[in-house]
C-alpha positions in Angstrom: 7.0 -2.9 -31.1 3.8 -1.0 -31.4 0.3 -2.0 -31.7 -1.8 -0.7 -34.9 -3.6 1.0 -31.7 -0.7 2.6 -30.2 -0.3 0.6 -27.1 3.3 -1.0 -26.4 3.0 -4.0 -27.3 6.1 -5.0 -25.5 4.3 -3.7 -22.1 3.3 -5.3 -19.2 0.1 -5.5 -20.2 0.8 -7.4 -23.3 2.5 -10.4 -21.4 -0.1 -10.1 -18.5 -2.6 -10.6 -21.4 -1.1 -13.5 -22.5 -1.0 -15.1 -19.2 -4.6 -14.7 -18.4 -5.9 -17.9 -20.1 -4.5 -19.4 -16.4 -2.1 -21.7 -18.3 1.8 -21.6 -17.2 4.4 -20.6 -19.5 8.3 -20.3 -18.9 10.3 -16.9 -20.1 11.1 -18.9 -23.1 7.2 -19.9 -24.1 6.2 -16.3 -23.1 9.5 -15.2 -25.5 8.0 -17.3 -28.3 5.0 -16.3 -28.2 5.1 -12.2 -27.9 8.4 -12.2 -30.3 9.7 -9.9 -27.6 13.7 -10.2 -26.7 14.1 -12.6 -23.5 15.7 -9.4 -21.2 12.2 -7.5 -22.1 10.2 -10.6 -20.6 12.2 -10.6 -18.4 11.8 -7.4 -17.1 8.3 -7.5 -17.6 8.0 -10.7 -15.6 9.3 -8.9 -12.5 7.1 -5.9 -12.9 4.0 -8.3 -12.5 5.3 -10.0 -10.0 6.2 -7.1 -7.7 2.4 -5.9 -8.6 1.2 -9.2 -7.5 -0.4 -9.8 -10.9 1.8 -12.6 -11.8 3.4 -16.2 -9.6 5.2 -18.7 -10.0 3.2 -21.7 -11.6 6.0 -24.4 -10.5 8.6 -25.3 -13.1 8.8 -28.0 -15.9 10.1 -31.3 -16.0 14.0 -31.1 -16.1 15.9 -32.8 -19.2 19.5 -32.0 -17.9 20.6 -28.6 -16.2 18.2 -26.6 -14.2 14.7 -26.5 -14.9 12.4 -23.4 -16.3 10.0 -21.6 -14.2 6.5 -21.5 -15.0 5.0 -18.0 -14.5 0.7 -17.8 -14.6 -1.2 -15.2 -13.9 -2.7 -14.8 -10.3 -6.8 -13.7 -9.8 -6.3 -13.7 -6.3 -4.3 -10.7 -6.0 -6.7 -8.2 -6.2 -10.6 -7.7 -5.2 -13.6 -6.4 -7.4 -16.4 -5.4 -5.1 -19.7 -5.7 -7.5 -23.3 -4.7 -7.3 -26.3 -5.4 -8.9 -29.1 -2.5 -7.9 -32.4 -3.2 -9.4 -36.0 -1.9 -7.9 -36.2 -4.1 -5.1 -33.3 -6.1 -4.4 -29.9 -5.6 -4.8 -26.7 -8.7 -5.4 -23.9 -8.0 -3.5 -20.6 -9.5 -4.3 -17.1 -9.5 -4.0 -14.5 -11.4 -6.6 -11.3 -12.0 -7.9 -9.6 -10.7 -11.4 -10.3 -13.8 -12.6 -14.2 -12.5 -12.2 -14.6 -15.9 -9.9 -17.2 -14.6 -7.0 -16.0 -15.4 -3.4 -18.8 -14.0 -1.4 -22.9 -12.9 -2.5 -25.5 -11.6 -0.9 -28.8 -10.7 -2.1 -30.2 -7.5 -0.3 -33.9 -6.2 -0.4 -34.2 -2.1 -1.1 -36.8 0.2 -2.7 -34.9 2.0 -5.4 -36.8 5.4 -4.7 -35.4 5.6 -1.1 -32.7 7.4 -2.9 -28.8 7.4 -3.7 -27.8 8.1 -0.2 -29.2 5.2 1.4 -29.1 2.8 -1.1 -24.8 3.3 -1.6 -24.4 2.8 2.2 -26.7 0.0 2.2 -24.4 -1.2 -0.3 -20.4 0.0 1.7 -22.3 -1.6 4.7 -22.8 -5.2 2.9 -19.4 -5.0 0.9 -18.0 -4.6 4.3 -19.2 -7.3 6.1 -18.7 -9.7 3.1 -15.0 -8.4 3.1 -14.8 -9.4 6.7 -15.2 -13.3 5.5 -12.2 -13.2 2.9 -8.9 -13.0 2.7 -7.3 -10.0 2.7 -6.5 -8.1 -0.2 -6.2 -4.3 -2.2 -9.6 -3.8 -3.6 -9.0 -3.1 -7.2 -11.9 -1.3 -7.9 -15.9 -0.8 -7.4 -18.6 -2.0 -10.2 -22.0 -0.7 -9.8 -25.5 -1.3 -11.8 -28.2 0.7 -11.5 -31.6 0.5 -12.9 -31.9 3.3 -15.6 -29.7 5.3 -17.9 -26.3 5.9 -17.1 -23.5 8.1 -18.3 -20.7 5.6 -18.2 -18.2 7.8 -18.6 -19.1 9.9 -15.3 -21.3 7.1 -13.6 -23.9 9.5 -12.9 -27.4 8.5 -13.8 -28.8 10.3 -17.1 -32.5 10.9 -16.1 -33.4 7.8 -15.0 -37.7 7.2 -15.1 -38.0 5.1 -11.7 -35.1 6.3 -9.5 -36.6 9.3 -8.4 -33.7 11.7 -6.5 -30.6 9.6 -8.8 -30.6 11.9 -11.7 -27.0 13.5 -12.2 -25.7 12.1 -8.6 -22.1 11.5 -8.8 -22.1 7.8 -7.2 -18.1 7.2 -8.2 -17.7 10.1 -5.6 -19.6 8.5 -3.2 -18.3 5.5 -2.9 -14.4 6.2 -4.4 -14.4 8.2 -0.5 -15.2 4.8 1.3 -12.8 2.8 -1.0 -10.4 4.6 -2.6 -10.3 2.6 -5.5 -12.0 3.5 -9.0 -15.5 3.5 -9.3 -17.5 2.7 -12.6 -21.0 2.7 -12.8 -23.3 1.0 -15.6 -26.9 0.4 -16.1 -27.3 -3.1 -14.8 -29.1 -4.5 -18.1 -25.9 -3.7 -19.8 -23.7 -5.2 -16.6 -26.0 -8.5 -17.1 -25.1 -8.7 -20.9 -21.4 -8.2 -20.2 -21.6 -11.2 -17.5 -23.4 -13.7 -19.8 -20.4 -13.1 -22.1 -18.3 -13.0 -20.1 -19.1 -16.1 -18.1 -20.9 -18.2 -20.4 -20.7 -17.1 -24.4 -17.5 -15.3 -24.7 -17.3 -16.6 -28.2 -20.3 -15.2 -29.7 -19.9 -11.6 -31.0 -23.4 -10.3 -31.9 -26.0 -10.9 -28.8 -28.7 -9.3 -26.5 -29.7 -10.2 -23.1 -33.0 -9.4 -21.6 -34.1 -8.5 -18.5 -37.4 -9.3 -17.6 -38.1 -8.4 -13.9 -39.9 -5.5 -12.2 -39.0 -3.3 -15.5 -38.0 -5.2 -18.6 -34.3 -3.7 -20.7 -32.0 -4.9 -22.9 -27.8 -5.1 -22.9 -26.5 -5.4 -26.4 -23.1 -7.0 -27.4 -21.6 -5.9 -30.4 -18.5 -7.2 -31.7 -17.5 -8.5 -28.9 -17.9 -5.2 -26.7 -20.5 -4.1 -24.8 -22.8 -1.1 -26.8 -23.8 1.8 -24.3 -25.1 4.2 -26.7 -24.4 7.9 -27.3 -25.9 8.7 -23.9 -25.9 4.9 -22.2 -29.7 4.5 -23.0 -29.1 2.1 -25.5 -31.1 -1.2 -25.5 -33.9 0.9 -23.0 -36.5 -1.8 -24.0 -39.3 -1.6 -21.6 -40.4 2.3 -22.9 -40.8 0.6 -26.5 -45.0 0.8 -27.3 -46.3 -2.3 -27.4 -48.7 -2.9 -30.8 -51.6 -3.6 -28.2 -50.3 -2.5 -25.1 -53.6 0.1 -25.2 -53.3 2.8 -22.4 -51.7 0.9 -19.6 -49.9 3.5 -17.7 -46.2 3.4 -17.1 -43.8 5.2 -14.6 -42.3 7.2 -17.2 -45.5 8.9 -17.7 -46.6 7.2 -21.4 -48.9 4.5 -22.0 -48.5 1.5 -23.8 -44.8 0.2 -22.5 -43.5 -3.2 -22.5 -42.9 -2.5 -19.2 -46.2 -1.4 -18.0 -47.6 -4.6 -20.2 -44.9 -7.4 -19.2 -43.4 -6.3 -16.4 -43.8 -8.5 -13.3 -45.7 -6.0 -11.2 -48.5 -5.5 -14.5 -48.3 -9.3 -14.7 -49.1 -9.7 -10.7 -52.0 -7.5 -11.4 -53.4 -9.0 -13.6 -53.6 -12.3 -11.6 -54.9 -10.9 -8.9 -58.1 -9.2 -11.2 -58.4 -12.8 -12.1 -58.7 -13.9 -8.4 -55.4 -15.6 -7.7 -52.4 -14.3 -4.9 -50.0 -12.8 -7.0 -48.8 -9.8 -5.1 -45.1 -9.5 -6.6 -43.5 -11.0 -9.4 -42.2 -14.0 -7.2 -45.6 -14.6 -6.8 -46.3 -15.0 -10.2 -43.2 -17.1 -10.9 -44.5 -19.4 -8.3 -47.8 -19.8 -9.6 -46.5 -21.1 -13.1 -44.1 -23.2 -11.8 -47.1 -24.9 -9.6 -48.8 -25.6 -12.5 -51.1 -22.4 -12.8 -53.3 -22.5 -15.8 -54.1 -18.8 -16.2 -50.5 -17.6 -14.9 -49.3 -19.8 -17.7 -51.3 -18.4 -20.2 -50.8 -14.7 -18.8 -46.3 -15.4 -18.8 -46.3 -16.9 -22.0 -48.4 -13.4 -23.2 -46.0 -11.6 -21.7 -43.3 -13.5 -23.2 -45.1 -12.6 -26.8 -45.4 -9.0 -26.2 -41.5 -8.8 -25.1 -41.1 -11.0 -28.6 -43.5 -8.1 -30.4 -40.5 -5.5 -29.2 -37.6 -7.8 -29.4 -38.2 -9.0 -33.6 -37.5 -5.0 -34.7 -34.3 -5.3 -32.4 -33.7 -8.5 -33.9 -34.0 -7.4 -37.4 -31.7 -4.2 -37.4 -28.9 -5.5 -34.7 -28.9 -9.2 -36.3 -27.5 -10.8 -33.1 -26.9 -14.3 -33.2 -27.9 -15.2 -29.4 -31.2 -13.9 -27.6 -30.7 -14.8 -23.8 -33.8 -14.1 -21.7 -33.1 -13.1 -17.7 -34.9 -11.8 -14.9 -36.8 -12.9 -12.3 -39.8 -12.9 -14.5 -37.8 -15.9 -16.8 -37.8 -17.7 -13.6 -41.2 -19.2 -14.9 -39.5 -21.1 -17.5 -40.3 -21.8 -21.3 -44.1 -20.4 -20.9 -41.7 -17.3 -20.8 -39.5 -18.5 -23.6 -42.4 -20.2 -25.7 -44.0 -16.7 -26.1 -40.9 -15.1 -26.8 -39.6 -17.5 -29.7 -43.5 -17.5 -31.3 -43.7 -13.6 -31.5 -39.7 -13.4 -33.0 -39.8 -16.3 -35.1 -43.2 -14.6 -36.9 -42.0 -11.2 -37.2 -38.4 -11.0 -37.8 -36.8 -11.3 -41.4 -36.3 -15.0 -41.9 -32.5 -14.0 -43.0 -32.3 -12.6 -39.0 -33.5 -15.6 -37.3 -32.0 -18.4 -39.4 -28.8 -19.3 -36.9 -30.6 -17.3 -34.0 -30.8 -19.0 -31.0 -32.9 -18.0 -28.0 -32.1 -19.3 -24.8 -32.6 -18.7 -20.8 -29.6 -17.1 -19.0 -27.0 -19.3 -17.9 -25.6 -16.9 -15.0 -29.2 -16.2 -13.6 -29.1 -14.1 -10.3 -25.2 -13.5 -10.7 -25.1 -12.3 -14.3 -25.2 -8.2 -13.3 -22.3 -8.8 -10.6 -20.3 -11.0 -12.7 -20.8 -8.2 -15.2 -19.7 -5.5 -12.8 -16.2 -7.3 -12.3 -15.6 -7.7 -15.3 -16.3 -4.2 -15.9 -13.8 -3.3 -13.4 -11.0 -5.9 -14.4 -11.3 -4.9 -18.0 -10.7 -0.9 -16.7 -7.9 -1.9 -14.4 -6.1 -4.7 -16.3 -6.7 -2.2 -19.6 -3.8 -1.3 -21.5 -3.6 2.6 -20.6 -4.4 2.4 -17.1 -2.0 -1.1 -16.1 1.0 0.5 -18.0 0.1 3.8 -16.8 0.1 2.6 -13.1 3.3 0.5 -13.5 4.5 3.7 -16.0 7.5 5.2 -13.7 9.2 1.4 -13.3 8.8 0.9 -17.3 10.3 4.2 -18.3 13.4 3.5 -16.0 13.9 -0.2 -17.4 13.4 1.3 -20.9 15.8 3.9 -20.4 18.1 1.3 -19.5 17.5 -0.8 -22.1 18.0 1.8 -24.8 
């Protein structure tokens, strides 16, 4: 049987998909289900299992004669190691292929110390998180960095504030410490993938936002995650604000959202107004104490990112807005300022099922994201049959 899209669907990879809902099925369910003949299942059943992919998930209640396994897929049999890398901090983590996280730590870096130091930074915390879990073959490595990146190499495509990252081959890097594939993503884009992933997996048109030190945008589309021709799509923060005037911003224009609503521009402008806001934490904590002019200065903010966001909102017609970021931290003066500036400029056709909401995955979203980068690549069609190839061909042959 073939796919309209060429892959088997008699592979292992067709019945490993069906497991992965974590509910237990015997040969005969699995059979009924995939229309495949019971000696295929069969033979695909033992494949998984020998890869570890697959257990036993205890057997069924006997009605006379002996009673039918249970087979369910298994998370635990693998590790993802996932990593978040933004300006200042990085979230460290390492999962299951169920994308459940079993270890996280958050790790404070300055972005411009370069790719050298930042990936061993991030081998030496993957390392000692290892040390608390159970043993296991790492499946693979997801990484998110903050600027464009070419997905398909995982080298960083002229990125505006990672000075010394542009064209560095990270997979390289890291594959030598691991041995286990590497993929790299801009961490906007790994945030959108975990809020799908993790908490809407049923909506098919959305956009997160990132509002933190700089301010970008991950787009779902169909279901999938949309890079772009060159992985800059949904590069937010260099969009002109209507009045962003000449604020200056590391890219070398004027006028960003980023240089206008990003946390640093929005810490600044406290402190003109006399107030201790020295980093964007600060100015989270102000609002959430109650703050009159922080308020009023986040809920700005949250209109200018809305200012952007309508003509986003208007051509990609997503049905979900989720807001993220340190920067949402402060709430729904955030989200107020957000909704006004959409809600007035987009097409009222755009926003008449949109809902606008604050992320559900918070801190976790770009680490979630990263594993299920990595268990989408290695549980994939093409590379699970491809892995498992030699063992198919022979059963094949002998079932011919």
């Amino acid at each position: 049987m073939e796919s309209t899209h060429g892959i088997d669907s008699g592979s292992p990879s067709a019945v490993l998909r069906l497991l992965m809902d974590g509910r237990p099925r015997t040969r005969a369910e699995i059979v009924a289900a995939t229309g495949l003949a019971r000696s295929t299942v069969r033979a695909r059943l033992d494949l998984l299992l020998a890869a570890g992919l697959v257990t036993g998930g205890g057997t069924e209640e006997s009605t006379g004669g002996r009673p039918a396994s249970r087979f369910v897929f298994h998370p635990g049999a693998r590790h993802v190691l996932a990593a978040e890398v933004g300006a200042t901090h990085a979230t460290v983590a390492v999962a299951d292929l169920g994308c459940r996280l079993i270890a996280v730590e958050q790790v404070g870096l300055d972005i411009a110390d370069g790719p050298e130091t930042i990936l061993e930074l991030l081998v030496t915390t993957w390392r000692e998180l290892l040390r608390g879990v159970d043993t296991a073959e790492i499946a693979g490595v997801g990484i998110g960095l903050p600027g464009p990146v070419e997905h398909s190499t995982g080298r960083p495509n002229n990125p505006p504030i990672m000075p010394g990252w542009d064209g560095f081959d990270v997979p390289a890097a890291i594959t030598a410490e691991f041995g286990a594939p590497v993929l790299v993503d801009n961490e906007v884009n790994l945030e959108a993938l975990g809020e799908h992933t993790a908490a809407h997996p049923d909506v098919l048109h959305m956009i997160v936002i990132k509002a933190a030190t700089g301010i970008g945008a991950g787009l779902i589309s169909n279901g999938v995650l949309h890079r772009g021709a060159a992985g800059a799509a949904g590069d937010l923060g260099h969009i002109r604000v209507p009045d962003g005037e000449d604020a200056l911003c590391r890219c070398g224009n004027t006028g960003c959202l980023e240089a206008v609503a990003g946390g640093p521009a929005l810490a600044a402008k406290l402190r003109e107004l006399g107030l201790p806001a020295h980093s964007t934490a600060d100015v989270v904590h102000l609002v959430r104490a109650g703050n009159l002019e922080a308020g009023r200065v986040v809920r700005q903010a949250g209109r200018d990112i809305g200012e952007v966001l309508a003509g986003c909102v208007s051509m990609f017609n997503p049905s979900l807005v989720v807001i993220g970021g340190l920067v949402a931290g402060a709430g729904e003066m955030l989200l107020a300022g957000v909704r006004e500036s959409i809600y007035r400029r987009s097409l009222p056709l755009a926003t008449e099922n949109l809902r606008i909401v604050a992320s559900t995955a918070g801190a976790t979203a770009g680490v979630l994201g990263a594993a299920a980068m990595v268990v989408q690549h290695v549980l994939s069609p093409e590379v699970l049959d491809a892995r498992l190839g030699g063992v198919v061909s022979a059963i094949s042959a002998g079932e011919a």
